[in-house]
N, C-alpha and C positions, 0 to 999 in steps of 0.2 A: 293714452289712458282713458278710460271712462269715466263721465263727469258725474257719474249714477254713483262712485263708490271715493271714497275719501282712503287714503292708506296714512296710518299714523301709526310715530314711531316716538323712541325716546332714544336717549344720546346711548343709553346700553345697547336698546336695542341696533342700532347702526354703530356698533362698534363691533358687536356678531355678526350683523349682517357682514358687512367689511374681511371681517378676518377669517369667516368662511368662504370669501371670496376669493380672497389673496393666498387661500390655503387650496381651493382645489383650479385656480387659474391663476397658476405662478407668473408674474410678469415676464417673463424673459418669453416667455411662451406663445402666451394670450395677450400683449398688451392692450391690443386695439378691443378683444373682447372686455378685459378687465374694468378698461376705461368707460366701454360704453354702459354697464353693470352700475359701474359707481355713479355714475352721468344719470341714469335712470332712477336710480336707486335717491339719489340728492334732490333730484328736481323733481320729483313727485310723490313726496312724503309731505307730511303735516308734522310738526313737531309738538310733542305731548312732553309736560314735565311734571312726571305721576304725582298727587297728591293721595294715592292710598299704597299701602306697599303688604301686599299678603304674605304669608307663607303656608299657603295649601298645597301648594304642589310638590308631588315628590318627587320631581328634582327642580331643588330651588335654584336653580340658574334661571327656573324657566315663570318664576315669580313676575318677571321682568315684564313678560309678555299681559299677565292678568294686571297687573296697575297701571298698565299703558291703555286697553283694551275700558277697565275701570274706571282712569281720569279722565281719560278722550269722550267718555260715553257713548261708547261704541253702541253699536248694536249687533254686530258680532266679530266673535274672534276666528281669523281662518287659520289654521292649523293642521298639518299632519304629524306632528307630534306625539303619540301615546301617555304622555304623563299630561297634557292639556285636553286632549281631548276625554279623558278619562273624569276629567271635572267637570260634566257634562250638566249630571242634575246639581253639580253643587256650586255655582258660579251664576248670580243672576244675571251674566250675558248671556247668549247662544254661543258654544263654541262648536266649529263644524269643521270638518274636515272641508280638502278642497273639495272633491266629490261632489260633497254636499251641497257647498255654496253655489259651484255651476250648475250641479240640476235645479237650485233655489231660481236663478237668476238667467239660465238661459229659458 
């Protein structure tokens, strides 16, 4: 991982991460991919436990993602999402698509 970018997460969020994992890399299948996913995914997060909790976005599952992004104090949120990215001007983080972030960054 790059020591340039910090990834931070909160117990929601890696419990979606997670169960989007296990949902499109069924163990019996992928176990060795699954595992390495989770392996990666545990050992280099930062754990954030949001101290603001919004409800702008329209779909509030994805709230989750702004109060983690908010507590942590981020400086941006990367997302390809359409209901996050669409809080662009109304979110005082930068929320960017991936796109975005690698032409930011490479």
């Amino acid at each position: 991982m790059d020591d340039r970018f910090k990834w931070v997460v909160s117990k929601p969020i890696l419990s979606e991460y997670t169960e989007v994992l296990y949902r499109i890399l069924p163990k019996s299948k992928n176990a060795s991919l699954l595992a390495d996913w989770l392996f990666l995914i545990h050992s280099h997060t930062h754990y954030c436990e949001p101290n603001s909790h919004f409800t702008i976005c329209r779909d509030p599952k994805d709230n989750k993602y702004l109060d983690c992004a908010f507590s942590a104090d981020a400086q941006a949120l990367i997302s390809g999402d359409e209901d996050l990215l669409s809080l662009k001007s109304d979110f005082p983080i930068k929320i960017l698509s991936p796109k975005e972030f690698l032409q930011i960054i490479l």
